[in-house]
VOGU-3710 file (C-alpha; in Angstrom, 3 decimals, decimal comma):
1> xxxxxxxxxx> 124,381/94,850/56,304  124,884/95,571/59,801  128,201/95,871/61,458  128,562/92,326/63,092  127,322/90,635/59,918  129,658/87,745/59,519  130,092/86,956/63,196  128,636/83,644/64,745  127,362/83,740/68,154  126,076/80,304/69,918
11> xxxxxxxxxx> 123,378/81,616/72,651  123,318/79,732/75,953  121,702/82,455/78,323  118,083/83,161/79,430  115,893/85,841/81,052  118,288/89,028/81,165  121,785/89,988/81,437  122,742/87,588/78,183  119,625/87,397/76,192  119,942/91,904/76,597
21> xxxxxxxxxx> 123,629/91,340/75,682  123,185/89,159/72,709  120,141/91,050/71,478  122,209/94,377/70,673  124,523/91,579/68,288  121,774/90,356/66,985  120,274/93,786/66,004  123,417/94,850/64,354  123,600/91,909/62,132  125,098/88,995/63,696
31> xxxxxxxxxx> 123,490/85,649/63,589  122,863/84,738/67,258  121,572/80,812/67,405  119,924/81,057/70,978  120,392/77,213/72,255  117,208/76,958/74,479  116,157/73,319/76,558  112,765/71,541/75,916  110,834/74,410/77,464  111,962/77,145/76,300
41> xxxxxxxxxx> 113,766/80,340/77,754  111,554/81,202/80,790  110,940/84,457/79,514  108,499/83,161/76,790  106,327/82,457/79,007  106,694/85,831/81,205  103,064/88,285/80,142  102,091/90,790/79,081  101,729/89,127/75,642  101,777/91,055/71,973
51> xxxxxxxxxx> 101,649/89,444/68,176  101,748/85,895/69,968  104,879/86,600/72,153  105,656/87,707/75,293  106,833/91,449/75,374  109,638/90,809/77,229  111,275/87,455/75,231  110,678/89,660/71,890  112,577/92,716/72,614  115,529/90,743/74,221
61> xxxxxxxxxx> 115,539/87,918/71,559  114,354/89,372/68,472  116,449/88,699/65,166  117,757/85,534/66,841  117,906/82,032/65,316  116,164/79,142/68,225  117,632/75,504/68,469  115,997/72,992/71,159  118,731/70,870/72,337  119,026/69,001/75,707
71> xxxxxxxxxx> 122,280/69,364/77,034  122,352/65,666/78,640  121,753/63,555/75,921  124,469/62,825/73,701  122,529/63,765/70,810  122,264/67,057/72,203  126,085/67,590/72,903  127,172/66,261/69,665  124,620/68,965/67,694  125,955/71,679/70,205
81> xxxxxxxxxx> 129,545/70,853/69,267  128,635/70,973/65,473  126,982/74,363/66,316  130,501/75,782/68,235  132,633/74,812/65,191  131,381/77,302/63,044  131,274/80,108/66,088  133,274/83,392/66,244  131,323/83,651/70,251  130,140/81,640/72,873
91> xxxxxxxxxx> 127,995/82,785/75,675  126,520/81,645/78,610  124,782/82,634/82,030  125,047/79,094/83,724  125,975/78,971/87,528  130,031/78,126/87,651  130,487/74,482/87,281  127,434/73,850/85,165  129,486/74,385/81,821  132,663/71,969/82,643
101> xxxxxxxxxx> 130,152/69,323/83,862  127,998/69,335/80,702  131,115/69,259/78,574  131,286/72,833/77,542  133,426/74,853/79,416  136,221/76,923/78,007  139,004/74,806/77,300  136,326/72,221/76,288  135,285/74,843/73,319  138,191/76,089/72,859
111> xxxxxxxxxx> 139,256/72,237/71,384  136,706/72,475/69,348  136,799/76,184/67,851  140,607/77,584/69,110  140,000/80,934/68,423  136,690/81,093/70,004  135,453/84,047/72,510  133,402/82,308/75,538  131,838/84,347/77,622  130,474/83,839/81,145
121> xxxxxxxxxx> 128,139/85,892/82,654  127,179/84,717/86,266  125,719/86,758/89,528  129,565/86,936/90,932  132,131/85,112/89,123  133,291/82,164/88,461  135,918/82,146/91,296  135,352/83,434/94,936  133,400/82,963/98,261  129,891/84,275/96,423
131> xxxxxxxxxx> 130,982/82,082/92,712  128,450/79,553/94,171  125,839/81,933/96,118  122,363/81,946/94,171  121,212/85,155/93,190  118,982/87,661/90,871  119,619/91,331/90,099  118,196/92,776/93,787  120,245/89,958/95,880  123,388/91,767/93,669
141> xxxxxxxxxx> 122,432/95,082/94,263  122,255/94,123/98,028  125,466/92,735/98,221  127,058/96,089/96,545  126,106/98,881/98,421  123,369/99,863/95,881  120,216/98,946/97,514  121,704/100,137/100,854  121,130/103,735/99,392  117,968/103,132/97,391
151> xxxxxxxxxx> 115,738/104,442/100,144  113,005/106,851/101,216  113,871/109,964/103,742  113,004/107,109/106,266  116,287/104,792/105,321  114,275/102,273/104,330  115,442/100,611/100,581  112,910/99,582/98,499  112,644/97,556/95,382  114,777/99,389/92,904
161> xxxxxxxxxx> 113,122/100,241/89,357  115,725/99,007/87,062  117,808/95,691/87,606  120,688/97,766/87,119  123,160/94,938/88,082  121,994/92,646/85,025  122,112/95,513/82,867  125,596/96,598/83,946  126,657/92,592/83,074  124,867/92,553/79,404
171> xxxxxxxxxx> 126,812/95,665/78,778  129,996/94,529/80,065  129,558/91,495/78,411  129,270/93,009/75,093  131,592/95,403/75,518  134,181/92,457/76,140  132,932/90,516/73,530  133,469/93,176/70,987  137,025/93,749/72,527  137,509/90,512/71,935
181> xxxxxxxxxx> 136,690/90,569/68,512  139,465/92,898/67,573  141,469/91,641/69,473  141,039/88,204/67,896  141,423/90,204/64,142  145,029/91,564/65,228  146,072/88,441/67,137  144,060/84,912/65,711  143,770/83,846/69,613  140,295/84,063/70,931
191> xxxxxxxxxx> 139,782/84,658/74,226  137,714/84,150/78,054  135,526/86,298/79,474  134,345/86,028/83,278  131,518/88,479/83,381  130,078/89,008/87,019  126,808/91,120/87,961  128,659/91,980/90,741  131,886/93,651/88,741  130,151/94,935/86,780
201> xxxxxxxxxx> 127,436/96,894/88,610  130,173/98,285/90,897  131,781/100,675/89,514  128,505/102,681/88,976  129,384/103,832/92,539  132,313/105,776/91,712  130,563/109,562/92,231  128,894/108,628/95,151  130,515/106,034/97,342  134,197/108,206/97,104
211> xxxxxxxxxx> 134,764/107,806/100,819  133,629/103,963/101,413  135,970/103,764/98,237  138,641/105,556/99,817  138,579/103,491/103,103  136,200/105,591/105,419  132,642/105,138/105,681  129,655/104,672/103,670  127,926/107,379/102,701  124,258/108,235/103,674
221> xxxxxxxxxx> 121,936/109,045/100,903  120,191/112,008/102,809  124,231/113,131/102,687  124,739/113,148/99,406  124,011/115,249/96,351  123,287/112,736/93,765  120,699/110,755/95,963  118,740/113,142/98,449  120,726/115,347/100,070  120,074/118,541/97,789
231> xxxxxxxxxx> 117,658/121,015/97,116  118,128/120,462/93,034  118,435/117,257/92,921  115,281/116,138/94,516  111,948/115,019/93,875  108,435/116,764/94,427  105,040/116,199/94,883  102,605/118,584/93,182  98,861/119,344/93,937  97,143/116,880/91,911
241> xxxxxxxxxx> 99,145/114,226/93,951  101,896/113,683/90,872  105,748/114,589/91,108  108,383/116,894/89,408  112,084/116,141/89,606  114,970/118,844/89,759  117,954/117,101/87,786  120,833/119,587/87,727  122,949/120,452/90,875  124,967/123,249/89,020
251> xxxxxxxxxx> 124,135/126,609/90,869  123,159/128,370/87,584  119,712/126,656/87,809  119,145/126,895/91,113  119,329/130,810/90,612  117,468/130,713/87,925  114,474/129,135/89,626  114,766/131,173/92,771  115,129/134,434/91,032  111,692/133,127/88,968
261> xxxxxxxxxx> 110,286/132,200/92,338  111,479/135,320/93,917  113,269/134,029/96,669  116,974/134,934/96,038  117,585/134,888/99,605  117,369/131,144/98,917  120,629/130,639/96,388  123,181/130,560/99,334  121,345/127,539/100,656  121,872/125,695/97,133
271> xxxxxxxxxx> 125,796/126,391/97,888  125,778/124,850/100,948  126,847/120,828/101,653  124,071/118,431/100,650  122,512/117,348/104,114  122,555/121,021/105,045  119,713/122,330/102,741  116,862/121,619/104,567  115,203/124,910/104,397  116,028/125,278/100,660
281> xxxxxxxxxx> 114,232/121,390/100,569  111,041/122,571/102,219  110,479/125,324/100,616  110,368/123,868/97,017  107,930/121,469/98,467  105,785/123,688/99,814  106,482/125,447/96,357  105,466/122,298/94,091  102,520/121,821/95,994  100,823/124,287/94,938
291> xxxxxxxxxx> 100,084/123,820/91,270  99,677/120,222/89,188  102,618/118,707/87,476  100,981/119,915/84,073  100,414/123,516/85,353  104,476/123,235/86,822  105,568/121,838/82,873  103,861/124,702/81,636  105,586/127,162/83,860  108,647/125,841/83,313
301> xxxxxxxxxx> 108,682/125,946/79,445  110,623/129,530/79,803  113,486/129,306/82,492  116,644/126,800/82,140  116,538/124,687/84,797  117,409/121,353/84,743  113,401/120,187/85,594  111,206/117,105/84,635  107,813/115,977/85,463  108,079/112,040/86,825
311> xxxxxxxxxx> 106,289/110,310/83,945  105,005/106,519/84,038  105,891/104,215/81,161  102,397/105,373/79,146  103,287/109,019/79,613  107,131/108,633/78,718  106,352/106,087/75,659  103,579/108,799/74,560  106,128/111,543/74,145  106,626/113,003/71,111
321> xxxxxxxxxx> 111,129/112,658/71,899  109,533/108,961/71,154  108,256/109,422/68,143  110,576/112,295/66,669  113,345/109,349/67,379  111,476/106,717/66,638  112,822/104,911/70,251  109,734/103,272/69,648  109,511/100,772/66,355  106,636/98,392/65,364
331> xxxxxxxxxx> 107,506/95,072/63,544  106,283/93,621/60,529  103,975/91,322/63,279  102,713/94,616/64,872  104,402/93,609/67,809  106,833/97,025/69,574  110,024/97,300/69,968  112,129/99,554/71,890  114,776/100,569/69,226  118,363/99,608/70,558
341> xxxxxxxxxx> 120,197/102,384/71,993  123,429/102,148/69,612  122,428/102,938/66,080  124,020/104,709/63,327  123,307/107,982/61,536  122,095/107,320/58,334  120,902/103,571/59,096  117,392/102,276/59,325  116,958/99,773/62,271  113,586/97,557/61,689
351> xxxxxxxxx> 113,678/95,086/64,405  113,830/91,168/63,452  111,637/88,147/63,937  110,936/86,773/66,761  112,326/83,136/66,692  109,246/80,366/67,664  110,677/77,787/69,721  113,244/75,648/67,676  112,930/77,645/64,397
//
């Protein structure tokens, strides 16, 4: 038995931030009932496919129960209340409004199922000049700061790899939830959760925005150590056109590699403020330059130095961390799974069906 077996949750949300949220529930036991219209959660229909389903909608819905039920009909709402009467959790990722004007807003629920959790995960809130503003991860990341310093030595931001902002809200969202949840078990009184992208992405800033934070101005990622300013934290290119990253500012690996590379002379450099280690930059890149990433990998097995070659999602799923962890889990359908990331010594996690539309 996992350790939410026992709790309820009634599943409004699609694509990410809730579905992601709900998922990790779902994987450690609770019954999640994903309420989906007509159609279907978008993300069904979102390729590549595998075992019948998209990749995506399995690994963020697996292990979840699906009911069809449209919202607008009465039949619907009546089946929907049914379904909250027997919930310990209620989520959903509508935009503010939507809820109260089906019916199912928070003190709607809350008649039905007093001691019910509800949780609302939206791009900004429920409340506030933005509550109403459409947006998707990037638009949030925008609005934060974050994609401000997700740029190239030229300033320019570019599309940012992870859609950290949705992320951030599934796990603030289940972190509340679970709050919640003890909470409720001291207490009896469920509770309200307004869960914003927005909140919840920002405080990821905290080591590198210090002086926007403290009322000055914004920092400027060729500026700062953590996003291109130093010497060791910095990414390469190597000869065969391929990249390297150095991942640890702590001066102990930068002398390591210099004294390896016999250029001492260099450590002072790694001392000084990031935005001042230019010549320390250009000589690891005329350094890295000079062999492949594999022939760099190789070099490196010896010396402690915080050091990486930049893998694609092939080379990264292929490595044996992968398989010695088994991060990586095929279902009974032969469909893959990335394992959730909380799991508990001495458990087995094999990941659970995923639900056909209305079943």
């Amino acid at each position: 038995m996992g350790k939410l077996s026992g709790i309820t949750v009634v599943d409004l949300t699609q694509f990410l931030p809730g579905p992601m949220m709900t998922v990790m529930m779902a994987d450690q036991g609770a019954r999640v009932i994903k309420v989906e219209p007509q159609a279907g959660d978008p993300a069904r229909m979102m390729e590549p496919n595998e075992a019948g389903h998209s990749v995506w909608f399995a690994n963020l819905n697996r292990g979840k129960e699906s009911v069809v039920l449209d919202l607008k009909s009465e039949e619907g709402k009546a089946a929907l209340v049914e379904l909250c009467k027997g919930a310990d959790v209620f989520v959903e990722g509508f935009r503010p409004g939507v809820m109260k004007r089906l019916g199912f807003d928070y003190d709607a629920v809350k008649q039905v199922k007093p001691d019910i959790i509800y949780c609302s995960i939206s791009a900004f809130g429920q409340e506030g000049p933005l509550a109403h503003h459409p947006a998707h991860d990037m638009a949030v990341q925008a609005l934060t700061g974050f994609l401000a310093v997700n740029d190239g030595p030229d300033g320019m931001p570019v599309v940012p790899g992870a859609p950290s902002a949705d992320m951030a809200a599934g796990l603030t969202a289940l972190s509340a939830v679970l709050m919640a949840v003890v909470g409720r078990d001291r207490t009896g009184e469920g509770a309200y959760i307004d869960c914003a992208m927005f909140d919840s992405i920002l405080p990821w800033c905290a080591h590198t925005a210090g002086s926007a934070i403290a009322g000055g101005e914004s920092p400027v990622s060729a500026s700062q150590r953590s996003l291109g300013g130093a010497g060791f934290y910095q990414v390469y290119q190597t000869a065969d056109g391929k990249h390297v990253a150095l991942g640890g500012r702590e001066i102990k690996f930068a002398r390591n590699l210099l004294a390896a590379l016999k250029r001492e002379d260099l450590i002072p450099h790694a001392e000084r403020e990031a935005g001042e280690q230019g010549e320390l930059i250009q000589f690891l890149r005329d350094t890295f330059v000079t062999r492949t990433r594999d022939e760099w990998v190789e070099w490196f097995t010896d010396k402690d130095v915080a050091f990486a070659p930049v893998l694609n999602f092939r080379d990264a799923l292929d490595e044996p961390h992968i398989a010695e962890r088994r991060i990586l889990v095929e279902g009974s359908d032969g469909a893959h799974h990335i394992a959730p990331p909380i799991r508990f010594v001495g458990e087995e996690w094999i990941p659970g069906a995923t639900p056909e539309l209305g079943r």
